[in-house]
MINUDREN-108991 format. One record per atom (N, C-alpha, C): x, y, z negated; atom name; residue number from 1. Coordinates in steps of 0.001 Angstrom, whole numbers, plus 500000, padded with zeros to 6 digits. Each point is the difference from the previous one (the first is absolute). Example, Ala and Ser with C-alpha at 12.3 -4.5 7.8 and 13.67 -1.06 7.14 Angstrom:
MINUDREN-108991
      x      y      z atom  nr
 513190 494310 492200    N   1
 499110 501190 500000   CA   1
 500900 501200 500000    C   1
 499650 501050 500720    N   2
 500820 501190 499940   CA   2
 499230 501090 499270    C   2
END
This chain:
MINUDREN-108991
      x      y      z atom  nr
 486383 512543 487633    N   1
 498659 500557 500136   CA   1
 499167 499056 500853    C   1
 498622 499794 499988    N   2
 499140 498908 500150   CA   2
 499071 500444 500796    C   2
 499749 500009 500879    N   3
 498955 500468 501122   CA   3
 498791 499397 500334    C   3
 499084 499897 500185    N   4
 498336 499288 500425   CA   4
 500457 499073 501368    C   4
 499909 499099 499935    N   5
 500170 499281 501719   CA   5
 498905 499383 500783    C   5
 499688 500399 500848    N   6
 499130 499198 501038   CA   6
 500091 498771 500260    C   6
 499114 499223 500169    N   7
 500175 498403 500120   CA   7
 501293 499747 500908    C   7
 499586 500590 501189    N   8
 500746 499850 501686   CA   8
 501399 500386 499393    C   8
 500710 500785 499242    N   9
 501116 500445 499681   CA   9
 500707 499045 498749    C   9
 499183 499634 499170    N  10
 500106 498895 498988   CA  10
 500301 498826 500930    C  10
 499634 499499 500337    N  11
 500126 498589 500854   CA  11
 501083 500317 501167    C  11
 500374 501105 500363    N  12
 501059 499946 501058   CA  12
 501267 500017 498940    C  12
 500198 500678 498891    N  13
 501386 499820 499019   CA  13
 499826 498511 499738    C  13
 498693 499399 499402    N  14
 500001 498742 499699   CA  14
 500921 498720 500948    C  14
 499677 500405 501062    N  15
 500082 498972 500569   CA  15
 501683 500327 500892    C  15
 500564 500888 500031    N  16
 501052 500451 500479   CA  16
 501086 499988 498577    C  16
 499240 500149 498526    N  17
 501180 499243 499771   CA  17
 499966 498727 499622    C  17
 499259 499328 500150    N  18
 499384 498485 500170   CA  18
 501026 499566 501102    C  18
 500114 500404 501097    N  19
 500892 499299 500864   CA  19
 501810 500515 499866    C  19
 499921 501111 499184    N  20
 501444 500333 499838   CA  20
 500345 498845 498810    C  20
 499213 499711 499226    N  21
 500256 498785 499158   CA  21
 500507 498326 500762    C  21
 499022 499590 500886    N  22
 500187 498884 500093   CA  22
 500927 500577 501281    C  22
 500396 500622 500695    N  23
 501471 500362 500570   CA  23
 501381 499705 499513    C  23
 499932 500921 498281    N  24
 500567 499667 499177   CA  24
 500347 498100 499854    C  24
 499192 499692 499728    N  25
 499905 498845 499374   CA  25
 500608 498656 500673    C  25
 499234 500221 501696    N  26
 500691 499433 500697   CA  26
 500935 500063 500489    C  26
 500771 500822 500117    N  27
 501352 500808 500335   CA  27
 500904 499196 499062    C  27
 499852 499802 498658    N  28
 500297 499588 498897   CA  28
 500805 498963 500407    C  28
 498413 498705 500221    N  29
 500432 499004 500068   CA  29
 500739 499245 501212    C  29
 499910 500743 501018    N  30
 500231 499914 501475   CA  30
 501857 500072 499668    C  30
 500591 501184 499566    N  31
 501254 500515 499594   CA  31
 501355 498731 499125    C  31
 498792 499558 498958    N  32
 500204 499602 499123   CA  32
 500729 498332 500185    C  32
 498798 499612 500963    N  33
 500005 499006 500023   CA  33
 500786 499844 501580    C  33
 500451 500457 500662    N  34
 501139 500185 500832   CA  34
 501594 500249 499459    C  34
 500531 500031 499000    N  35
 500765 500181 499338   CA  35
 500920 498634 499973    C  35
 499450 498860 500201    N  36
 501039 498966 499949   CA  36
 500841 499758 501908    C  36
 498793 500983 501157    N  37
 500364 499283 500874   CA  37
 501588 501394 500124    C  37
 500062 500938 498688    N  38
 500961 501451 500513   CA  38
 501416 499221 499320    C  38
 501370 499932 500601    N  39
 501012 499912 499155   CA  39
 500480 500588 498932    C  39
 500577 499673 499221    N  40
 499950 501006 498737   CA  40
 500573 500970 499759    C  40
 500368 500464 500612    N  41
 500870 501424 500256   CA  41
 498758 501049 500220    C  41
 499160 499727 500648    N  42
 498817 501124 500079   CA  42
 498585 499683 499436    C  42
 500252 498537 499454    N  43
 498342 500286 498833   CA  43
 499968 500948 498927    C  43
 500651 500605 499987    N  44
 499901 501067 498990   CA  44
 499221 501142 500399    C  44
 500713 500427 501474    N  45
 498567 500278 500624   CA  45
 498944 500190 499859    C  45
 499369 498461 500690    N  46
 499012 499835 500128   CA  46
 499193 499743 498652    C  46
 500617 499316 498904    N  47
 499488 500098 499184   CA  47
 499300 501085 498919    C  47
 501363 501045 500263    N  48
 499427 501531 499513   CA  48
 498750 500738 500920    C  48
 499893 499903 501324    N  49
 498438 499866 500989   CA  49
 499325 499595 499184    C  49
 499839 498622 499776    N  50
 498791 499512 499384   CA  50
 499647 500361 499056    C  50
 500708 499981 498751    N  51
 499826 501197 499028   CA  51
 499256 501726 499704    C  51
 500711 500370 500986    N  52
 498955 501267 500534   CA  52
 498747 499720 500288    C  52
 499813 499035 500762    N  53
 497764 499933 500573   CA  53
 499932 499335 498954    C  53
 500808 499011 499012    N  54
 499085 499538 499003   CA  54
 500047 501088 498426    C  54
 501116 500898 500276    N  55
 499381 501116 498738   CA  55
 498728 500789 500614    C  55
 500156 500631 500888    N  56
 498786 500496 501044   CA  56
 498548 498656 500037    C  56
 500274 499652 499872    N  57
 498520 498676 499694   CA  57
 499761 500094 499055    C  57
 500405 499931 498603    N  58
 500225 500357 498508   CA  58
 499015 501366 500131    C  58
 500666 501338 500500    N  59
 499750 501044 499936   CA  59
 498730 500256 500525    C  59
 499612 499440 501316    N  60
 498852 500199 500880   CA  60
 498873 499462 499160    C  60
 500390 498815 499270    N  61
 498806 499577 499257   CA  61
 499511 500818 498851    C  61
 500733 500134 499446    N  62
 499709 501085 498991   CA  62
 499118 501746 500588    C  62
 500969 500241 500693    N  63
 498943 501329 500650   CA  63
 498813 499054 500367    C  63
 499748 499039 501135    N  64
 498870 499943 500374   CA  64
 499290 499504 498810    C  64
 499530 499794 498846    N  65
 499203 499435 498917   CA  65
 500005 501327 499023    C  65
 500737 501340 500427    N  66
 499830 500754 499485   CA  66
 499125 501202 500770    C  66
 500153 499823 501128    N  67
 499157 500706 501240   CA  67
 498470 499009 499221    C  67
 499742 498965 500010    N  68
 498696 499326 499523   CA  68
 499360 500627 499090    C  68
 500630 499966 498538    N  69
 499811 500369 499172   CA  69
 499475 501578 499746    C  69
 501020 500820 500970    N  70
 499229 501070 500322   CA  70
 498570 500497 499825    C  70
 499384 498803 501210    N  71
 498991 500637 500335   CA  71
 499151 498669 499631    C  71
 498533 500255 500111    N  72
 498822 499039 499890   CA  72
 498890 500098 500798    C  72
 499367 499273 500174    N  73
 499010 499778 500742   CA  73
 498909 499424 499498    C  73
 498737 500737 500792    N  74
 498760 500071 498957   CA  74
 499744 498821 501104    C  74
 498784 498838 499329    N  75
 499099 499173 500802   CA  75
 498729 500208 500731    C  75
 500072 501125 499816    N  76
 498796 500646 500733   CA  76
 500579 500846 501638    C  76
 498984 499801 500677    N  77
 500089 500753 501106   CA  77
 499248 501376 500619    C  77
 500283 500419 500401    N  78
 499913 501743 500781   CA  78
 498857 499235 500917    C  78
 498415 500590 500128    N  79
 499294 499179 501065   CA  79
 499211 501321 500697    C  79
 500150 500024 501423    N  80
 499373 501283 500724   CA  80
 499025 498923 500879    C  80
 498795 500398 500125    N  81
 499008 498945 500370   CA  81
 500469 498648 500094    C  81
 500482 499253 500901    N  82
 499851 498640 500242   CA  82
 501906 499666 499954    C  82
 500354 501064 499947    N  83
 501577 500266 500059   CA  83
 500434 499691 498428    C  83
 500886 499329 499961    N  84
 500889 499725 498136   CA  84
 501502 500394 500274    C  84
 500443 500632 499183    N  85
 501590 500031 500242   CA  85
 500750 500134 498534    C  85
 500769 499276 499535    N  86
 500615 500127 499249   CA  86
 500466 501148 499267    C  86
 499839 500420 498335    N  87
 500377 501008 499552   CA  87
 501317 500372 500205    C  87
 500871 501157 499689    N  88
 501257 499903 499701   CA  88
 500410 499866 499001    C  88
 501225 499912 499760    N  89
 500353 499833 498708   CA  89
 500273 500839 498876    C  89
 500114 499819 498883    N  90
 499683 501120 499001   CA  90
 501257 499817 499188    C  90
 500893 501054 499608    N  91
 500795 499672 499305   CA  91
 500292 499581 497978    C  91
 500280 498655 499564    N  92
 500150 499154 499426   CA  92
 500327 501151 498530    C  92
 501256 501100 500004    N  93
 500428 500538 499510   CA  93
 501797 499585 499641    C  93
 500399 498730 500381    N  94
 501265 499607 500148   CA  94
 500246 500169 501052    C  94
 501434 501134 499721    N  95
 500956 500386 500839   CA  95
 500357 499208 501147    C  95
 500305 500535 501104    N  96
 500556 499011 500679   CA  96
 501629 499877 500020    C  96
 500602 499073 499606    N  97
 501130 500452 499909   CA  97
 501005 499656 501168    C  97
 500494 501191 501048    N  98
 500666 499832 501122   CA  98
 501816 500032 499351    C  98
 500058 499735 498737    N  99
 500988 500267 499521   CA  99
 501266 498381 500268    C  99
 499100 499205 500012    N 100
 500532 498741 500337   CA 100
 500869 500084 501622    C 100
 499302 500605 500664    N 101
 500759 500363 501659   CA 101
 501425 500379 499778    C 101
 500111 500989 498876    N 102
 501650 500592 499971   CA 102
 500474 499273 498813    C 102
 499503 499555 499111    N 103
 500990 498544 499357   CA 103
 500330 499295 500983    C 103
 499084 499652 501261    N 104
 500491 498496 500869   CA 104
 500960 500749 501060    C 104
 500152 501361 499983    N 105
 500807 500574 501018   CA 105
 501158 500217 499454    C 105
 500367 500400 498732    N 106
 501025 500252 499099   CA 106
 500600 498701 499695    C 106
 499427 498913 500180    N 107
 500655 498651 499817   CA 107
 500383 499292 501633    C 107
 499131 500483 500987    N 108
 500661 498660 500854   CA 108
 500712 501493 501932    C 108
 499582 501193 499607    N 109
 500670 500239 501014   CA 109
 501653 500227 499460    C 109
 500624 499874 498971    N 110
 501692 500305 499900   CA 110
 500345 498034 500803    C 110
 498592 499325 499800    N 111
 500450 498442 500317   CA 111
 499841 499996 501483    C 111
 499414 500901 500651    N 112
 499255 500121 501643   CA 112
 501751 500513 500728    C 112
 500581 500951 499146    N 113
 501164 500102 500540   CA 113
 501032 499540 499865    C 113
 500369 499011 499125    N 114
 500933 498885 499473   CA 114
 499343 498947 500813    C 114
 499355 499568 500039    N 115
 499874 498906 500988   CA 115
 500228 500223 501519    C 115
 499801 501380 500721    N 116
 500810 500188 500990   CA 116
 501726 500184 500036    C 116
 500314 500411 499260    N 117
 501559 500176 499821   CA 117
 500407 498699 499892    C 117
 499257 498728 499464    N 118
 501117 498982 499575   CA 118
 499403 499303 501196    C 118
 499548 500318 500801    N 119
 500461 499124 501291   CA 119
 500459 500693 501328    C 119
 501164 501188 499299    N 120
 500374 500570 500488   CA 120
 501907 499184 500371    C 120
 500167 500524 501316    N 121
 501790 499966 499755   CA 121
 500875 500836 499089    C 121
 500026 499829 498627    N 122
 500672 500687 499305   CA 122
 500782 499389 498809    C 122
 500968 500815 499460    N 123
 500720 498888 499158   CA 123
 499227 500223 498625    C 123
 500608 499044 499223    N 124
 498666 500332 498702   CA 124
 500132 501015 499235    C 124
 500987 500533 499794    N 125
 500052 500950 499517   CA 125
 499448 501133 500444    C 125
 500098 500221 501237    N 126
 498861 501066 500668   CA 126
 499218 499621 499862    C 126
 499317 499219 500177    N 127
 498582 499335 499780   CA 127
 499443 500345 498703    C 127
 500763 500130 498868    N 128
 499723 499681 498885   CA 128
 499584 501911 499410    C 128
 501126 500557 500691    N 129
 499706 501311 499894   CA 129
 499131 500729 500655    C 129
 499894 499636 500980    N 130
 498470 500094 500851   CA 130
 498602 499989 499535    C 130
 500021 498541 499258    N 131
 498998 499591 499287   CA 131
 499391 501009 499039    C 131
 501139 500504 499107    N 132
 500024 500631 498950   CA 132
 500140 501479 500510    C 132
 500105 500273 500916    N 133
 499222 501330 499832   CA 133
 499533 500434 501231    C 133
 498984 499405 501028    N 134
 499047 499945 500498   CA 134
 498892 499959 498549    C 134
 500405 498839 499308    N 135
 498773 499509 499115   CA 135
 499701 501392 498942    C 135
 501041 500249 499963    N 136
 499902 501283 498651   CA 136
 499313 501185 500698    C 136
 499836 500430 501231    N 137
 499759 501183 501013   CA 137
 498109 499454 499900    C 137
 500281 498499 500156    N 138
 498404 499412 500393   CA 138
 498961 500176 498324    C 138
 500649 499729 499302    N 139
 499403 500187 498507   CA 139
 499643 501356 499772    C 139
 501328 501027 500117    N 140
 499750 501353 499829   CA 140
 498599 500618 500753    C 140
 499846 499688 501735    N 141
 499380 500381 500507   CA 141
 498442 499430 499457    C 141
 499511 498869 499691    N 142
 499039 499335 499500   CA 142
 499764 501194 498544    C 142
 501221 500087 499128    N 143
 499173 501159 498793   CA 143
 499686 500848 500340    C 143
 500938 500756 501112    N 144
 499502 501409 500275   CA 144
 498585 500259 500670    C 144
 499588 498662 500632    N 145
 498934 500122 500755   CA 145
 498530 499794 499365    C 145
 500153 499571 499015    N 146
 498666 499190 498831   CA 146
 499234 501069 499260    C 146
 500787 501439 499284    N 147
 499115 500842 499610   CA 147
 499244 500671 501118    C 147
 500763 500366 500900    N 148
 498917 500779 501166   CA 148
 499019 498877 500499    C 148
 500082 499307 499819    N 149
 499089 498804 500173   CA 149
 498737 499894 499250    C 149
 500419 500543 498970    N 150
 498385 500336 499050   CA 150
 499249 501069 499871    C 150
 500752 500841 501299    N 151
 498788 501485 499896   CA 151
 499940 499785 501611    C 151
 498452 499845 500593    N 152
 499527 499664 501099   CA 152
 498772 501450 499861    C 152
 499744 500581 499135    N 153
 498959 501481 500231   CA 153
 500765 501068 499212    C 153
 499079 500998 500733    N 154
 500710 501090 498912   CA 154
 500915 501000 501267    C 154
 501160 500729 499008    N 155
 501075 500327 500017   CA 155
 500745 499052 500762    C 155
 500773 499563 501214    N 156
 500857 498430 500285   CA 156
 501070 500553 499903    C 156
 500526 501878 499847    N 157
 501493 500089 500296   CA 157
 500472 499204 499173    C 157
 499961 499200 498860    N 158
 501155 499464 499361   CA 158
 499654 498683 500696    C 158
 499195 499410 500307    N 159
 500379 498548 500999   CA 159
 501201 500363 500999    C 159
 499661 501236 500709    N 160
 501089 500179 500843   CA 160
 501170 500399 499669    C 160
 499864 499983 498708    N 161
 501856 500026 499449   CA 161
 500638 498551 499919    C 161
 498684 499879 499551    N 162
 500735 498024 499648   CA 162
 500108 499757 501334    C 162
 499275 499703 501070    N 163
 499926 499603 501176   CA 163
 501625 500023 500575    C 163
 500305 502031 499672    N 164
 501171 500226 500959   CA 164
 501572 499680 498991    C 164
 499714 499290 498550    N 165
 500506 499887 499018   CA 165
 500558 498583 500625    C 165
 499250 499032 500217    N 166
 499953 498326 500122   CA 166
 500694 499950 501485    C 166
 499882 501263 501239    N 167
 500302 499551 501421   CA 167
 501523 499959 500009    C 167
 500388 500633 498310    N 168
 501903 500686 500463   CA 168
 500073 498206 499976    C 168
 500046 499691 498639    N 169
 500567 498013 500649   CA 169
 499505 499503 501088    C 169
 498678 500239 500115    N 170
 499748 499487 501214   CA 170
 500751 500099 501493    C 170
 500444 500876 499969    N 171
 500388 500184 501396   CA 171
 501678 499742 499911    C 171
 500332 499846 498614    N 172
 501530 499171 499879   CA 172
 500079 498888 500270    C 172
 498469 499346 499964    N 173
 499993 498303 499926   CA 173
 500073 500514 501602    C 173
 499063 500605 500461    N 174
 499573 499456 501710   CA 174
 501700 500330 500323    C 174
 500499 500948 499841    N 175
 501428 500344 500532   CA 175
 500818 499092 500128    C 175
 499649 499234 498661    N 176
 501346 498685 500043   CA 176
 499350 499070 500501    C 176
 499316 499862 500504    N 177
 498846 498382 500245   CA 177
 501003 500171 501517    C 177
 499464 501378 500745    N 178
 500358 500088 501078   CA 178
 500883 500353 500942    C 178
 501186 501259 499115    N 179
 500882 499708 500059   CA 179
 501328 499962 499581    C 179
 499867 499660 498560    N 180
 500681 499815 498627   CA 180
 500499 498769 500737    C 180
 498988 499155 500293    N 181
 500422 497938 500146   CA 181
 500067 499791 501260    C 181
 499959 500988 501054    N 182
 500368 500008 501465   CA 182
 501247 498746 500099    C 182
 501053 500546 499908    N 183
 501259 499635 500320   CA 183
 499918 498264 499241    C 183
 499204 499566 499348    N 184
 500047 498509 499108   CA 184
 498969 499486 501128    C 184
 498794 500125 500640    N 185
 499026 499991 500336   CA 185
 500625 499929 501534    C 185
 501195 500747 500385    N 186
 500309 499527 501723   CA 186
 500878 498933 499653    C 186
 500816 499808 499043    N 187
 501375 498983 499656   CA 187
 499236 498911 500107    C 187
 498737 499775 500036    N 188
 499307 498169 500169   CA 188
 500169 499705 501373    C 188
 501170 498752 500034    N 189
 500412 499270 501107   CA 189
 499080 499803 500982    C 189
 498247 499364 499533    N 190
 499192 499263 500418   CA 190
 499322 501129 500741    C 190
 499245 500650 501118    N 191
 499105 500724 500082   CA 191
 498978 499768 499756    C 191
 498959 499101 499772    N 192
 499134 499665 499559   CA 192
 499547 500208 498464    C 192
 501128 500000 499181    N 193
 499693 499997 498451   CA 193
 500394 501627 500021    C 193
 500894 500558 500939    N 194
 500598 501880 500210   CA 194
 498133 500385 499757    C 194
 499237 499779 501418    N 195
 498921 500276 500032   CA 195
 498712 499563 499120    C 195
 500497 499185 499119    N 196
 498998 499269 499118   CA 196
 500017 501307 498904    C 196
 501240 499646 499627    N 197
 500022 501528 498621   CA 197
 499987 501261 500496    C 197
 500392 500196 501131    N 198
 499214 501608 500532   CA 198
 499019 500143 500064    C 198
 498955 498760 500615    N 199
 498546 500538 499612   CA 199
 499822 499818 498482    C 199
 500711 499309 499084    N 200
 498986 500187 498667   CA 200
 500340 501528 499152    C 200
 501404 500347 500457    N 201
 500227 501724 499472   CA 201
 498755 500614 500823    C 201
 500400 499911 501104    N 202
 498245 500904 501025   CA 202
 498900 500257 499160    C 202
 499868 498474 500180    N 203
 498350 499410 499191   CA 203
 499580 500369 498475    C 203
 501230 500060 499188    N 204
 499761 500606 498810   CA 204
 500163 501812 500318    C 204
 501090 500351 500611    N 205
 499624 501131 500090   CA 205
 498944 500481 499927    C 205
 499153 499461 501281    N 206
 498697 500684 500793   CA 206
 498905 500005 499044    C 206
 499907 498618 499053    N 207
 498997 499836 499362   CA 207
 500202 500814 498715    C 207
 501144 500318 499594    N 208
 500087 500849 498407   CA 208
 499760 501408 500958    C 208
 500068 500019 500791    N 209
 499745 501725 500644   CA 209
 498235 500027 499890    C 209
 499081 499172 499997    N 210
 498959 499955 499743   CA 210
 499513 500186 498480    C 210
 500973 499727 499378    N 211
 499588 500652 498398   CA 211
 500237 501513 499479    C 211
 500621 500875 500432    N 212
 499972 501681 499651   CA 212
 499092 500284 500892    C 212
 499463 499064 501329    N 213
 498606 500709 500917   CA 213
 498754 499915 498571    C 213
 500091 498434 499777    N 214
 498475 499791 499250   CA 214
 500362 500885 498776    C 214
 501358 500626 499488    N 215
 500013 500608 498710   CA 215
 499274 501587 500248    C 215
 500294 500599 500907    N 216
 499282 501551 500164   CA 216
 498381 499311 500682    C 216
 499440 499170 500279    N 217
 498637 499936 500410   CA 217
 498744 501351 498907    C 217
 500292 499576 498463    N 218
 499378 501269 499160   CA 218
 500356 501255 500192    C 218
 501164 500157 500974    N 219
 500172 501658 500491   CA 219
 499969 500249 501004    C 219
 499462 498916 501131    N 220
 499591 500119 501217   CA 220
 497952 500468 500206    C 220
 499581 500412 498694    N 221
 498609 500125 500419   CA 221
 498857 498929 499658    C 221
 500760 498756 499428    N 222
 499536 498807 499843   CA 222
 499646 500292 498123    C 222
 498410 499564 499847    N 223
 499905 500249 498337   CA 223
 498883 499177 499642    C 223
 500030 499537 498695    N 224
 499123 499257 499293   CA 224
 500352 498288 500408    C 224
 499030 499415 500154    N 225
 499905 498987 500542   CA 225
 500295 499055 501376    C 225
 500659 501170 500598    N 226
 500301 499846 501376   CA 226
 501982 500098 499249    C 226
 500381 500596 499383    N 227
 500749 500346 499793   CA 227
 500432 498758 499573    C 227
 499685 499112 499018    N 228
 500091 498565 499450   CA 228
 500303 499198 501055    C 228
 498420 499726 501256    N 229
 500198 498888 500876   CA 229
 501366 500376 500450    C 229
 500288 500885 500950    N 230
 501004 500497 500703   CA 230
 500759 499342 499182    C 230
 500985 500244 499116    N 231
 501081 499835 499466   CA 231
 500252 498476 499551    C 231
 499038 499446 499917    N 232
 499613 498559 499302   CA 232
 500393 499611 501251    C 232
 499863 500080 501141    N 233
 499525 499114 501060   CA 233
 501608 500370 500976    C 233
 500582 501251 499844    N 234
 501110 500074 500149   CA 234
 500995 499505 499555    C 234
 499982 499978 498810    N 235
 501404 499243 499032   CA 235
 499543 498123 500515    C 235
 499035 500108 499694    N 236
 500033 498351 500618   CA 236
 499839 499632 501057    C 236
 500040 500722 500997    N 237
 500792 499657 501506   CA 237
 501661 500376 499678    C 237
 500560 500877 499820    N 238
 501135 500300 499714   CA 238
 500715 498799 499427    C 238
 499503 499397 498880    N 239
 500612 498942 498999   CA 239
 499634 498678 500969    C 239
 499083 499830 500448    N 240
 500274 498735 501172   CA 240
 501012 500161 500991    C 240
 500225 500945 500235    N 241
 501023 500266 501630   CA 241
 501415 499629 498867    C 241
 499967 501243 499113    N 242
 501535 499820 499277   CA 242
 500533 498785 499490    C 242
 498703 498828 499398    N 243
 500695 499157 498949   CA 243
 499933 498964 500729    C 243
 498338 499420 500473    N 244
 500179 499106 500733   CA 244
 500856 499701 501548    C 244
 499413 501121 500936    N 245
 500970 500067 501016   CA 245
 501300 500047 500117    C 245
 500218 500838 499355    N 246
 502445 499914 499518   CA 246
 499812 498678 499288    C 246
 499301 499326 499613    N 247
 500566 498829 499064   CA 247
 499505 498855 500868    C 247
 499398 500069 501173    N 248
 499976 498749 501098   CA 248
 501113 500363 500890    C 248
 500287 501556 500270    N 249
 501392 500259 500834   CA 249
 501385 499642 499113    C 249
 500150 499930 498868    N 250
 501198 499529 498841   CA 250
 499768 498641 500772    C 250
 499093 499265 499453    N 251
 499977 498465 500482   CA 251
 500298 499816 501446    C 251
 499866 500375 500678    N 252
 500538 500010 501517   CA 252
 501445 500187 500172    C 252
 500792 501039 499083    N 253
 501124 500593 499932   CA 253
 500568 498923 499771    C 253
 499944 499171 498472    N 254
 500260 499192 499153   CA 254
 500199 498479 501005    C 254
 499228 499460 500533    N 255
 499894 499355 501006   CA 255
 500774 499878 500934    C 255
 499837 501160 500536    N 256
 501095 499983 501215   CA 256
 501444 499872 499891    C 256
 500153 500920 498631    N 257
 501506 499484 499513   CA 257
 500234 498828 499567    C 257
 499281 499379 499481    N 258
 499853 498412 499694   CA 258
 500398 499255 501204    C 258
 499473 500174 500711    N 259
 499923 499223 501336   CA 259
 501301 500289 501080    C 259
 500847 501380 499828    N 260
 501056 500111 500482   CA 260
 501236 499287 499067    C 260
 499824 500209 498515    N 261
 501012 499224 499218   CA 261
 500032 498492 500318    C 261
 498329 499364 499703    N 262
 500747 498592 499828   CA 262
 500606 499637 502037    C 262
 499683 500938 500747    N 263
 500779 499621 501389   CA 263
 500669 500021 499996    C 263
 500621 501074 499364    N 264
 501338 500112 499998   CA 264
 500960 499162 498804    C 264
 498941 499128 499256    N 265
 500829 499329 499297   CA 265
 499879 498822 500650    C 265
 499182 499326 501296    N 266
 500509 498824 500314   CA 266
 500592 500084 501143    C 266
 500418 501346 500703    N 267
 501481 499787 501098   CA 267
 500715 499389 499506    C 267
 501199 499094 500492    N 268
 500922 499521 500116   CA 268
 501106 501220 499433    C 268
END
């Protein structure tokens, strides 16, 4: 559903996801191109990081040129005596489609939690099962969450089915993030890399706990067009903290173990 937007509200989504893009983007290449200084045991890692902000760059571009398209803007101006101010914008009649957000979420958060596990202390086979069903809990929760996602007026009890539908995985992932992988997560020799991957379980925690807040915002009182900014401007703070931030803390992780292996490969 398509709402009338005010200039001041148009230009604050604009430009907020304008910078969740080139976040994206640079995150990308920053990740990417650090990859030769990681040993190869953990570019996989880092490489699956980079991957995430660059499907999320993919994704961001697309919403933001679809947020454009939206709306239009007349060349004329609003003039109260000596005062001019810009019209608002009028809507285009193409949808906006926020549908691209949960394709790019359904593709790179099962990768947001595989890339923490594999620079985890674990053998691969745990690892591998980990992967695989964290990732399956992370997919499930992404479908369950997408239809209540498209009724923002009205009736919302059925958002709040989906809502309380999507939190059961959810709160399996936070369980195991925190203390499912406890016991792998103290077994790191190093304290420094112990505390490196405790803050990135934290850090993803904290920041996916910010997405079921921005999901009830339409049943908190919030409607129309306010209802849009809000949520627009939430998910893309959320998706900077989650993808880019855990994926400069991976690279730190990645690093540090780098830097304890090859020491320990030139003792005597």
């Amino acid at each position: 559903m398509m709402f009338a937007m005010k200039d001041a509200d148009f230009q604050l989504v604009y430009n907020v996801l304008s910078f969740a893009l080139a976040s994206m983007m640079a995150t990308t290449l920053f990740l990417w191109m650090r990859v030769p200084s990681i040993v190869p045991k953990y570019r996989t890692a880092l490489i699956i990081s980079g991957m995430v902000t660059f499907i999320a760059a993919y994704h961001y571009m697309r919403i933001f040129n679809s947020w454009v398209e939206a709306y239009t803007y007349s060349t004329g101006k609003v003039c109260t005596g000596s005062e001019c101010v810009t019209q608002d914008p009028r809507l285009t009649g193409i949808p906006f489609n926020d549908a691209y957000r949960y394709m790019d979420w359904l593709l790179t958060v099962p990768m947001l939690l595989a890339e923490i596990i594999l620079v985890m202390n674990l053998p691969s086979a745990e690892a591998s099962n980990q992967c695989m069903s964290l990732g399956s809990a992370a997919a499930l929760m992404i479908l369950l969450g997408y239809p209540g996602e498209l009724i923002v007026t009205g009736d919302l009890q059925t958002r709040w089915m989906f809502w309380a539908a999507a939190m059961v995985p959810f709160c399996y992932i936070v369980n195991t993030l925190l203390v499912g992988l406890a016991s792998a997560t103290n077994s790191e020799p190093d304290d420094k890399v112990k505390a490196l991957i405790f803050r990135s379980q934290w850090v993803t925690v904290v920041s996916w706990l910010t997405y079921p807040v921005v999901y009830v915002f339409p049943m908190m009182g919030l409607s129309g067009s306010s209802t849009v900014v809000a949520i627009q401007c939430g998910y893309c703070a959320s998706d900077i903290i989650s993808k880019c931030g855990v994926g400069l803390i991976i690279y730190s992780i990645t690093a540090a173990k780098s830097q304890v292996e090859t020491k320990g490969a030139l003792l005597p």
